[in-house]
C-alpha positions in Angstrom: -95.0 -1.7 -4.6 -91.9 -3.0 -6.0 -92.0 -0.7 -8.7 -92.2 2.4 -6.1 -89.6 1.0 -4.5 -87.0 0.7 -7.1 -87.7 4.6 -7.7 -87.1 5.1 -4.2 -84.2 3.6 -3.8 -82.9 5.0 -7.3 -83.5 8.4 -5.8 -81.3 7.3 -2.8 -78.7 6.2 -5.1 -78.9 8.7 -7.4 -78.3 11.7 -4.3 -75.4 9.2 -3.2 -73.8 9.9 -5.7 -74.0 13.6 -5.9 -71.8 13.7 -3.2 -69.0 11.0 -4.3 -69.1 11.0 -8.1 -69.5 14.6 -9.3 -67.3 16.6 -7.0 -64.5 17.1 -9.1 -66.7 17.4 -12.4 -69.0 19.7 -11.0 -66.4 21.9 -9.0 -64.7 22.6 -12.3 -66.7 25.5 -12.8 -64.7 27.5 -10.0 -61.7 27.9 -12.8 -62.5 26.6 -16.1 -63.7 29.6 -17.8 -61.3 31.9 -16.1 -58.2 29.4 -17.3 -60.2 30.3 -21.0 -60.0 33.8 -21.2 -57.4 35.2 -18.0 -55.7 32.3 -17.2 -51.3 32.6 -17.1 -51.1 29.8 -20.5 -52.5 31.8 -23.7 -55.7 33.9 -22.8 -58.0 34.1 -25.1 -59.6 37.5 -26.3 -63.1 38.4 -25.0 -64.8 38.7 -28.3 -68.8 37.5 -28.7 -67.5 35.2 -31.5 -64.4 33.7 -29.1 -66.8 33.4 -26.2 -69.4 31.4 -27.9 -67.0 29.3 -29.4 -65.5 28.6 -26.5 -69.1 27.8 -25.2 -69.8 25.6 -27.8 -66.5 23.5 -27.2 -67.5 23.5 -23.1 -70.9 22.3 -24.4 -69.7 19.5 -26.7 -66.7 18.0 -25.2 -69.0 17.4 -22.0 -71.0 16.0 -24.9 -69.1 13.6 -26.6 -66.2 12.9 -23.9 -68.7 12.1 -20.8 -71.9 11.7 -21.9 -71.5 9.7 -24.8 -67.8 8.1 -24.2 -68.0 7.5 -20.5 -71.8 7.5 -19.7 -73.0 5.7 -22.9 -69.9 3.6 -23.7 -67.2 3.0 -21.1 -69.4 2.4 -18.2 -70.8 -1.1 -19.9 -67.3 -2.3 -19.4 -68.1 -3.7 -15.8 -65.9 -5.7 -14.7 -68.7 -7.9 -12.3 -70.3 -4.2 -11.6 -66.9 -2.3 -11.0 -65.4 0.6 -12.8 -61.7 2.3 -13.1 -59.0 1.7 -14.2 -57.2 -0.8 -12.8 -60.7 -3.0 -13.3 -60.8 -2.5 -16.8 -57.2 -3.1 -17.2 -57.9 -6.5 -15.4 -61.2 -7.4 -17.7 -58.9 -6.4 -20.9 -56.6 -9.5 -19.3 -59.4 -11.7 -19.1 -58.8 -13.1 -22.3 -54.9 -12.4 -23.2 -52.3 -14.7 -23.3 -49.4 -15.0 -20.6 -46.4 -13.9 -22.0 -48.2 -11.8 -25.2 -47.0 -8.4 -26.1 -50.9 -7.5 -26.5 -50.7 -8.5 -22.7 -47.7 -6.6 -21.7 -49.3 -3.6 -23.4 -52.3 -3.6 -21.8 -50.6 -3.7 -18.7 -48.5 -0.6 -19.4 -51.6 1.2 -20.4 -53.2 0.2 -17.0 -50.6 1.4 -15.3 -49.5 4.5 -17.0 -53.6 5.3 -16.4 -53.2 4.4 -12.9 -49.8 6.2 -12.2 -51.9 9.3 -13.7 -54.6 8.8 -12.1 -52.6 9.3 -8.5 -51.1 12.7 -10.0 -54.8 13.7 -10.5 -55.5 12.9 -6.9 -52.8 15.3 -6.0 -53.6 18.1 -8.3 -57.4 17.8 -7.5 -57.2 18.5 -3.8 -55.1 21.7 -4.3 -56.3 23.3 -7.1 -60.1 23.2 -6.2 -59.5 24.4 -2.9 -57.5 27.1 -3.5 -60.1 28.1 -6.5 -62.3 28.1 -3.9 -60.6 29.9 -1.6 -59.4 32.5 -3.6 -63.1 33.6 -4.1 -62.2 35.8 -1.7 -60.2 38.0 -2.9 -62.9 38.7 -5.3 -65.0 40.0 -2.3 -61.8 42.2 -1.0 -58.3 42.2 -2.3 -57.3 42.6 1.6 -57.8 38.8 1.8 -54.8 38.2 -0.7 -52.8 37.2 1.9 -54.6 34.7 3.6 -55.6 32.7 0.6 -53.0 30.0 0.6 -53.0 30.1 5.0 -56.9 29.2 4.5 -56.4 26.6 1.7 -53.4 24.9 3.8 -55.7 24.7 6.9 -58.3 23.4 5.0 -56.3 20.5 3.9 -54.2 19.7 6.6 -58.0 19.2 8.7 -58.9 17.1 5.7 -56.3 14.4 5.6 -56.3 14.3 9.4 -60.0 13.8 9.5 -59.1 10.8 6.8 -58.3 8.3 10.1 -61.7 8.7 11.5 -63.2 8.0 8.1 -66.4 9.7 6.1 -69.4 7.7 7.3 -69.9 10.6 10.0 -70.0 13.2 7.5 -70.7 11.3 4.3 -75.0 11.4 4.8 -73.7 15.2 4.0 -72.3 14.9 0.9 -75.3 14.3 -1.0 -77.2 16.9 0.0 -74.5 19.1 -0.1 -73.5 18.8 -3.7 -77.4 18.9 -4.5 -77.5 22.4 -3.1 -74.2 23.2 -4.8 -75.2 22.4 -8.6 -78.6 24.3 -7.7 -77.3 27.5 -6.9 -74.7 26.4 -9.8 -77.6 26.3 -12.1 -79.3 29.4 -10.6 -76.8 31.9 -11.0 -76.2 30.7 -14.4 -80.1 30.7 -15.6 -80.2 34.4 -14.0 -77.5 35.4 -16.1 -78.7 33.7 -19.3 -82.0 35.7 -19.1 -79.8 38.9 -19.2 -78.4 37.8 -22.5 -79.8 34.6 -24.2 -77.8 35.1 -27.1 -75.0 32.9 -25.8 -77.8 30.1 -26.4 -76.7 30.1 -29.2 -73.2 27.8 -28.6 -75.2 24.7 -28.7 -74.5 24.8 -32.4 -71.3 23.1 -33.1 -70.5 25.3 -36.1 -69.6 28.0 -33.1 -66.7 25.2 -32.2 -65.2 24.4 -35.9 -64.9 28.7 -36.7 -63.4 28.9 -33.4 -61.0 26.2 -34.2 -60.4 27.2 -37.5 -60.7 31.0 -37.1 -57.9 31.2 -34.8 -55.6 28.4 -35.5 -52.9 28.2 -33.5 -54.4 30.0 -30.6 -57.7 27.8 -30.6 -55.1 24.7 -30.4 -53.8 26.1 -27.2 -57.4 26.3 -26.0 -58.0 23.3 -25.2 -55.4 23.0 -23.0 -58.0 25.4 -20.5 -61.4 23.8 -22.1 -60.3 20.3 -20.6 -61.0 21.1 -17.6 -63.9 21.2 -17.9 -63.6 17.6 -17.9 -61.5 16.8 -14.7 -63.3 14.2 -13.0 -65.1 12.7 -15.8 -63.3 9.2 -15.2 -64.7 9.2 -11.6 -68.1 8.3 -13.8 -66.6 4.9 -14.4 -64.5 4.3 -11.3 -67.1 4.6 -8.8 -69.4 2.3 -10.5 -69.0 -0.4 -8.5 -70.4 1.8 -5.1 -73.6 3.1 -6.6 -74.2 0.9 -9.9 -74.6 2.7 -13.5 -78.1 3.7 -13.6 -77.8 6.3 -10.4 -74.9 7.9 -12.0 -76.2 8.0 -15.8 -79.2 9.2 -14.5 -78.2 11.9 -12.0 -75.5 13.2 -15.0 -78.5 13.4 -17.6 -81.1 14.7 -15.2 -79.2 17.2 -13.2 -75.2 17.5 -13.1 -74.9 18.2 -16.8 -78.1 21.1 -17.0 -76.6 22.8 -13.9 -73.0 22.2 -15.7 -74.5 23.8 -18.8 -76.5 27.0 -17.4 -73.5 27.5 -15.2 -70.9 27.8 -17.9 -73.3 29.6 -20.1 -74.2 32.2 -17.7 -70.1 32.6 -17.3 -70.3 33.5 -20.7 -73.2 35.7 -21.1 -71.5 37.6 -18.0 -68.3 37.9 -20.1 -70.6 39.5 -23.0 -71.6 41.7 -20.7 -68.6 42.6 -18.8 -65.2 41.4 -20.3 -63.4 42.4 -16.8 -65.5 39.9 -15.5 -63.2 37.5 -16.7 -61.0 37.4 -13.4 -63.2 35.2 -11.7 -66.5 34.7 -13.7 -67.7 32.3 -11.6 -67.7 34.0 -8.2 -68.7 37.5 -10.1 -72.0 35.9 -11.1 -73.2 36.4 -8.2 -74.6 39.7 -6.1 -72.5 41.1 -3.8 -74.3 40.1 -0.6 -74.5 36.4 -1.4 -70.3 35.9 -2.1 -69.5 34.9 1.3 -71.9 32.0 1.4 -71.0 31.0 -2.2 -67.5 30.9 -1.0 -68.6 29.1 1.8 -70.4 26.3 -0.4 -67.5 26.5 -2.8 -65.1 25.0 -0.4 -67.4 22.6 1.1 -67.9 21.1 -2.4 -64.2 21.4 -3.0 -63.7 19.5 0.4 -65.9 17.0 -0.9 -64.6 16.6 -4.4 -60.8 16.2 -2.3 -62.3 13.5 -0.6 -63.9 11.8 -3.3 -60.2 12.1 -4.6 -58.6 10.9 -1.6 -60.6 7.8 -1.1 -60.1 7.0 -4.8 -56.6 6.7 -4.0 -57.0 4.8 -1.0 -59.5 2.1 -3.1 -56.9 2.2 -5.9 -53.6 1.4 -3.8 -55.4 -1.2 -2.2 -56.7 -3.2 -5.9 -53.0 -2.5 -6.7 -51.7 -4.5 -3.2 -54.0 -7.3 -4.2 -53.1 -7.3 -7.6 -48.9 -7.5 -6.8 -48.0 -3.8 -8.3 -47.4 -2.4 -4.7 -46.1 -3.8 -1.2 -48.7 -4.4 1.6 -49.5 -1.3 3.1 -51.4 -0.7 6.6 -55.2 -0.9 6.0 -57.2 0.6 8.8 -61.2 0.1 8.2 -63.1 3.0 9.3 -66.8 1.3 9.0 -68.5 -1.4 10.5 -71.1 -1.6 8.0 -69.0 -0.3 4.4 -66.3 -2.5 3.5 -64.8 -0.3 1.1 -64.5 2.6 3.9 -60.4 2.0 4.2 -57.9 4.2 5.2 -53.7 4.3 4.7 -51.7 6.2 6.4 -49.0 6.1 4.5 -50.6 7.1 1.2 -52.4 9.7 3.5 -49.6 11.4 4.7 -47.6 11.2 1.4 -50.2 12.7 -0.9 -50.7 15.7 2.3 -47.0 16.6 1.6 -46.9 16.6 -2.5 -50.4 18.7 -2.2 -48.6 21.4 0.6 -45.3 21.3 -1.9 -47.6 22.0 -5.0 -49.7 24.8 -3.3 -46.7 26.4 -1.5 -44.6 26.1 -4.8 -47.7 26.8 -7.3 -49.1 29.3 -5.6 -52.4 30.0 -7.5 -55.1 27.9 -9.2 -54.1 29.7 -12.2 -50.5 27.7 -12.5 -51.8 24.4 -11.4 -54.0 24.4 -14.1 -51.0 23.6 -16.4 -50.3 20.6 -14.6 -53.7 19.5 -13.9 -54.7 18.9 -17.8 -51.8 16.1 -18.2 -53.0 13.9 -16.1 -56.7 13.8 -17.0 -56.0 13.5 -20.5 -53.8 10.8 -20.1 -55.7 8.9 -18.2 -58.4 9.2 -20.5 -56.2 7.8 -23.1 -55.3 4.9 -21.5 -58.7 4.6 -21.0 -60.0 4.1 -24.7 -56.8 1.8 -25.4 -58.0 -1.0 -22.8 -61.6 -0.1 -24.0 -60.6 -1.3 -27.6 -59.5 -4.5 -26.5 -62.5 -5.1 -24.5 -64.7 -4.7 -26.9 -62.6 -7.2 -29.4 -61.8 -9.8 -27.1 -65.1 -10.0 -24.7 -67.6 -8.3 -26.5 -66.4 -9.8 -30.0 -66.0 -7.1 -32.2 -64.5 -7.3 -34.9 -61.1 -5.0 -34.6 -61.9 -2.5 -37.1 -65.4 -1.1 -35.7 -64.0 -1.4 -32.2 -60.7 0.6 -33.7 -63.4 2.9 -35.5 -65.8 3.0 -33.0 -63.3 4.6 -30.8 -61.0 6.7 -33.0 -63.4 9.7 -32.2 -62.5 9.9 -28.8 -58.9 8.9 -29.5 -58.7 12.1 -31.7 -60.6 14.1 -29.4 -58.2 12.9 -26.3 -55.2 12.7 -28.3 -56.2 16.8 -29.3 -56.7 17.9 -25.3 -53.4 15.9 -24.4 -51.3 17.5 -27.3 -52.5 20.9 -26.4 -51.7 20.3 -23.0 -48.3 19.1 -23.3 -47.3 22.6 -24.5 -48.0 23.5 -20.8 -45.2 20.8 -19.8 -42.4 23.9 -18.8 -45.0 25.8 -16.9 -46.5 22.9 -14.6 -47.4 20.2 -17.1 -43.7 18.6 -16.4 -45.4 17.7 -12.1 -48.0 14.8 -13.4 -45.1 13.4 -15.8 -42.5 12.6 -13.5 -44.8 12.2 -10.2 -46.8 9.5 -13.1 -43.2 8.0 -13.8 -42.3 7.9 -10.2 -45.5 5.8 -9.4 -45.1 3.7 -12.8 -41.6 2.9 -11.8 -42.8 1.8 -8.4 -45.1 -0.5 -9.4 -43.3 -2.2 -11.9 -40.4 -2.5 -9.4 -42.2 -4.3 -7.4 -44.0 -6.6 -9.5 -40.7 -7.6 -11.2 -38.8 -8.0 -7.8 -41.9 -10.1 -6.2 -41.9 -12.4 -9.5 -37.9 -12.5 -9.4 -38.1 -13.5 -5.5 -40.9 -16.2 -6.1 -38.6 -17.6 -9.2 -35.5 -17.5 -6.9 -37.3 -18.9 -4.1 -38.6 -21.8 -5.5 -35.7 -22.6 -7.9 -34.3 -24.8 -5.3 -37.6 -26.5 -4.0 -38.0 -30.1 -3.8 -41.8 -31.2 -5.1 -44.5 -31.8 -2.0 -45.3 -35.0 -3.1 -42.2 -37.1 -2.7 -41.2 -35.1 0.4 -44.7 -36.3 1.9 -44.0 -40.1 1.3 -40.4 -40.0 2.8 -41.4 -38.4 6.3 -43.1 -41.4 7.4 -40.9 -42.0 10.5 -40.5 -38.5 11.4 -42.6 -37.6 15.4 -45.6 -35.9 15.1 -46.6 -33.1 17.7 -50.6 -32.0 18.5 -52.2 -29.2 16.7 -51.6 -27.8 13.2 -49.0 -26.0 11.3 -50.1 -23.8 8.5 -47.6 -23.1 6.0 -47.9 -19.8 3.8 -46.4 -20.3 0.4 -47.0 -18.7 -3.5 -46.0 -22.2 -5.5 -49.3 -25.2 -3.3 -46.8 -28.1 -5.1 -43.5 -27.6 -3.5 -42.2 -27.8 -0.1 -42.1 -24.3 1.7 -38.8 -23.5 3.0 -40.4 -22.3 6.4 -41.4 -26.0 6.1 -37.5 -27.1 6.0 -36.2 -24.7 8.2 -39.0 -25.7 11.1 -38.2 -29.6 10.2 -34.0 -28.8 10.8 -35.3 -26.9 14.2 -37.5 -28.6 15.8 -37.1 -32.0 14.1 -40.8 -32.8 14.1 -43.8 -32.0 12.3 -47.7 -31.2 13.6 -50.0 -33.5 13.6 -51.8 -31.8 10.5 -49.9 -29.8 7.7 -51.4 -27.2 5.6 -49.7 -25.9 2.7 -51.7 -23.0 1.9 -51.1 -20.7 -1.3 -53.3 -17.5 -1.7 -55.0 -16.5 -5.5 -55.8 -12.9 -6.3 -58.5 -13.4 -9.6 -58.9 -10.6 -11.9 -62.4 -10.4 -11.0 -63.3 -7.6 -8.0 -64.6 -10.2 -5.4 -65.1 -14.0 -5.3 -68.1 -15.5 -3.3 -67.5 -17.6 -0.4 -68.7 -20.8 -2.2 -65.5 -20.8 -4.3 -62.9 -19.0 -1.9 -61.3 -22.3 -0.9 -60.2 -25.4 -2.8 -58.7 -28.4 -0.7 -56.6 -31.4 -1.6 -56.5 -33.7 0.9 -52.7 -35.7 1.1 -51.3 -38.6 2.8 -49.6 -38.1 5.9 -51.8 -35.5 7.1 -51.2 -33.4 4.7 -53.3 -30.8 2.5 -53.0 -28.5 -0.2 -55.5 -25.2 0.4 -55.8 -22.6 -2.3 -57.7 -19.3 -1.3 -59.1 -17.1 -3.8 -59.6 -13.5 -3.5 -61.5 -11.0 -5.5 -58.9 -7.6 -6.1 -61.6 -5.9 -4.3 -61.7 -8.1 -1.5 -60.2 -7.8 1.8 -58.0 -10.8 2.9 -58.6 -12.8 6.0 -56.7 -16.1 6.3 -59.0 -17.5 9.5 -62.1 -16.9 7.8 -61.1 -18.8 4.8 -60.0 -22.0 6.7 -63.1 -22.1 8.4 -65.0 -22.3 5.2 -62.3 -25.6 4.6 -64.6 -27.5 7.3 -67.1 -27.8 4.7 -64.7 -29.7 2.4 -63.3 -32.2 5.1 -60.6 -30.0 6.9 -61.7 -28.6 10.2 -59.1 -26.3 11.8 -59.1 -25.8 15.7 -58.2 -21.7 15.6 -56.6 -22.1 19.5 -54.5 -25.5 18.0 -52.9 -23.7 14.6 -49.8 -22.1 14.6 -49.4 -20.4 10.8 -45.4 -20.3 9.7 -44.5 -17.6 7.5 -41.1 -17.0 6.0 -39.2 -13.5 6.3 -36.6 -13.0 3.9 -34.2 -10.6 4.2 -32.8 -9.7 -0.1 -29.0 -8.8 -1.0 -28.9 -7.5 -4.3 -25.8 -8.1 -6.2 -24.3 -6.9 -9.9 -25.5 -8.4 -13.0 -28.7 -9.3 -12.0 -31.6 -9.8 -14.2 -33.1 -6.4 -12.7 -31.2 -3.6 -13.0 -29.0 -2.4 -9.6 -30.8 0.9 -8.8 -33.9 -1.2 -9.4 -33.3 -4.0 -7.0 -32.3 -1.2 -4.6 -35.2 0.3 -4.9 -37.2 -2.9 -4.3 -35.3 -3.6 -1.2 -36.6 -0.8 0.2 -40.0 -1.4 -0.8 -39.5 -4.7 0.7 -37.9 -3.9 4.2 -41.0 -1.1 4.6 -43.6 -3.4 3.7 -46.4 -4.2 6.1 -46.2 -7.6 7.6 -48.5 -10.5 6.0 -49.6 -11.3 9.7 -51.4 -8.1 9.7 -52.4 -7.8 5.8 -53.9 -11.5 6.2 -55.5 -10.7 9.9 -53.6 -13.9 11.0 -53.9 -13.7 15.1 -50.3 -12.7 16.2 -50.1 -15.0 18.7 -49.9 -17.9 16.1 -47.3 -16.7 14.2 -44.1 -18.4 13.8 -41.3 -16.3 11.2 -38.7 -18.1 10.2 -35.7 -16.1 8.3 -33.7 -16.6 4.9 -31.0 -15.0 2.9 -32.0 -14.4 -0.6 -29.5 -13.3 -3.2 -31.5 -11.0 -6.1 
């Protein structure tokens, strides 16, 4: 029984996925060919040899870049069962030494990946739904007009939707995206029996003459064959919702065929009718059945854009527990799915950049330029931090983990190169909206590490503070004290002591630890020191997955000897208000910058779900 079970539920997990892994992978098909061979950046000619060569490098880099890199390789670099990123940035760190340049570099790489990764989520949205879209004007040319009208619409409804969250609608993915790579596969299989030559591109040999036979132009190829990979790193980062078996096993069994017979069927429709190539996809099928297809198109485009959009959401948050970005607003759409969050800030943001790049791109066609940047790079990123894992956790020696990944190095390094020739015409968007995002986060991590260092350069230590307050009047309840360094006196601590003149009956100095692990179990969130006087030092550890909640943490304290009365404890946080001056150890513009970041963060009452009515904020001047 328990054996039926496991298929059951592996089946379950496996049509999960469909819906939230694979949507931007498998809605690639919409435009990848047509990029190839009518696309705006370097067409290539319609011959047989140039189509099966351009096959055979479809075929193989979904070979070699997801199936074996990312399916067979990456996704064994869990991080306690989750993927991305900015968890494999954290399990390179596991081992590194503070203060390293091996350290400093993996966190660049982290972050350049992850400051690409939220141009993707920009790109994604807008190109796939106006690929979609613009099916129709493959039906009539009459709907010309409407195209980016219906692809704006369809947005907007998107991100508003976003608030209410995709638990309604998200039993519908699955299926969805089932039916989507089925009549993906269908049309391509039908097309395939009309010419079954184009079989034939499984040989690589089809690739290398391409390659070789046209030189230059076969370079600038794979700036349009890479997209067939967009959406390949959503393998790895949504590991941790569906485990790695359900999504190895639903690319092998049924993404990749219907990726296959779909691109092949492209092809053996080109063969047949080079002025297909203005939209091969849609042009596969008959007549009657366009309008549906468009129909299904955008739906799976709406649910790749989704998949995109609560990647970004998941992302910003790890990056808020990690220190790279300033607490944000966190509404939680589910009462069952913890990971179900939404921002409104990084909602509404990425709405406007994706209006601004469909008003100001206009067609799939030129965002394709920009779109290949910021998969590849991320991808690079990603077989950097991979290295290191294998050398410092798996214990590699450096030169097979340096060997074992030079392959896709070369092959990544090739896609980005070709793709940085697009740079004038689109390519330039995912650089600088990558730098803005990278320049954001490192702001912020510097400024929060310069503020903790400037904060407690003038603190006095806790422990000889606690034995000379022995006459000072005590008052009922407790006082908890919020502070980043557990063995020196908080200045909310001093400021309430020159106000008030008296202290509660029972101190807390409580300091909060983010682990580079995704979550930490109950059983070690809280560590307590008891003190004399009253007095105790908590520590609260959290997961970068987890979702902070200061109450509940305290309560676990009760099994360590510290019960807390929620209705008697008043928490003191400080609020300090920065003045940025010349000659600074951060530059001006930079401090600036942070300022703003600061004044606009969301308040740690609310990030910490510390009742409101027990808050005490006590201000300081601090010069940066």
């Amino acid at each position: 029984m328990q054996k039926e079970y496991d298929k059951k539920q592996l089946v379950t997990l496996t049509l999960a996925a469909l819906g939230v892994v694979f949507g931007d992978i498998g809605t690639s098909t919409l435009y990848s060919m047509k990029e190839v061979f009518s696309g705006i950046h370097h067409p290539v000619p319609i011959t047989p040899d140039n189509v099966l060569g351009i096959l055979s490098l479809f075929f193989w880099a979904l070979i070699i870049v997801v199936t074996l890199k990312y399916v067979s390789f990456v996704m064994r670099a869990d991080n306690k069962g989750e993927g991305g990123i900015i968890a494999l940035m954290t399990l390179a760190l596991h081992r590194s030494q503070a203060g390293s340049w091996q350290r400093r570099a993996l966190i660049v790489c982290g972050l350049i990946g992850a400051s690409l990764f939220y141009g993707d989520g920009i790109i994604t949205p807008a190109i796939t739904v106006l690929s979609a879209v613009e099916g129709l004007a493959v039906i009539t040319p009459a709907f010309d007009a409407y195209i980016q009208p219906i692809t704006l619409t369809v947005l907007a409804l998107l991100f508003i939707y976003q608030r209410r969250g995709t638990a309604q609608v998200g039993a519908l993915f699955g299926p969805v995206m089932a039916l989507w790579f089925a009549v993906m596969a269908l049309l391509g299989g039908v097309a395939i029996i009309g010419n079954p030559a184009v079989l034939a591109a499984v040989n690589p040999l089809h690739a290398l003459r391409f390659l070789t036979g046209n030189s230059w132009l076969g370079f600038l190829a794979l700036g349009a064959v890479v997209l067939c990979l967009t959406g390949a790193e959503a393998l790895y980062a949504d590991m941790g919702h569906f485990g790695a078996k359900p999504i190895q096993f639903a690319w092998i069994r049924y993404v990749l065929p219907a990726l296959v017979l779909n691109y092949f069927g492209q092809g053996a429709l080109l063969l047949a009718n080079p002025a297909a190539a203005e939209n091969p996809f849609y042009l596969l099928a008959p007549e009657w059945g366009r309008y549906p297809l468009v129909l299904l198109a955008t739906a799976a485009t709406v649910i790749a854009s989704q998949s995109v959009i609560s990647g970004a959401f998941s992302m910003t948050r790890q990056a808020m527990q990690l220190g790279y970005t300033p607490r944000l607003e966190t509404q939680h759409t589910s009462d069952s799915q913890i990971g179900q969050i939404y921002l409104p800030a990084v909602n509404w943001l990425m709405l406007i950049a994706i209006i601004g790049l469909v008003v100001g791109f206009g067609s799939s066609s030129k965002l394709a330029g920009a779109y290949g940047i910021a998969v590849t790079g991320t991808m690079l990123m990603t077989n950097f931090l991979a290295i290191a894992v294998a050398i410092w956790l798996w214990r590699w020696h450096p030169i097979r983990a340096v060997l074992g990944a030079l392959p896709f190095i070369v092959i990544d390094l090739s896609f980005f190169l070709a793709n940085t020739l697009k740079i004038p015409d689109g390519g330039w968007f995912p650089l600088i909206f990558g730098a803005l995002i990278f320049t954001l986060l490192t702001t912020w991590k510097r400024g929060r590490e310069l503020l903790t260092e400037r904060l407690t350069a003038d603190t006095m230590p806790l422990q000889p503070f606690i034995a000379s307050i022995g006459g000072i009047g005590r008052v009922p309840g407790t006082a908890v004290f919020m502070t980043p360094d557990p063995d020196a006196v908080p200045h909310a601590l001093l400021h309430s002591m020159k106000h008030y003149t008296v202290l509660h009956e029972h101190v807390v100095i409580l300091s909060v630890r983010v682990a580079d692990v995704p979550y930490v179990p109950d059983s070690e969130r809280v560590d307590v020191n008891r003190l004399p006087n009253d007095f105790a030092q908590v520590v609260v550890r959290y997961g970068f997955k987890d979702e902070p909640d200061i109450p509940a943490a305290l309560a676990l304290a009760a099994a360590s000897g510290l019960p807390l009365e929620p209705m008697e404890t008043s928490y003191f946080l400080g609020r300090e208000t920065i003045i940025p001056r010349f000659g600074a150890r951060m530059a001006y513009w930079r401090t600036r910058l942070f300022i703003v970041m600061f004044r606009n963060a969301s308040s740690a009452t609310a990030f910490f779900r510390i009742p409101s009515n027990r808050v005490v904020e006590l201000g300081a001047q601090v010069t940066l």
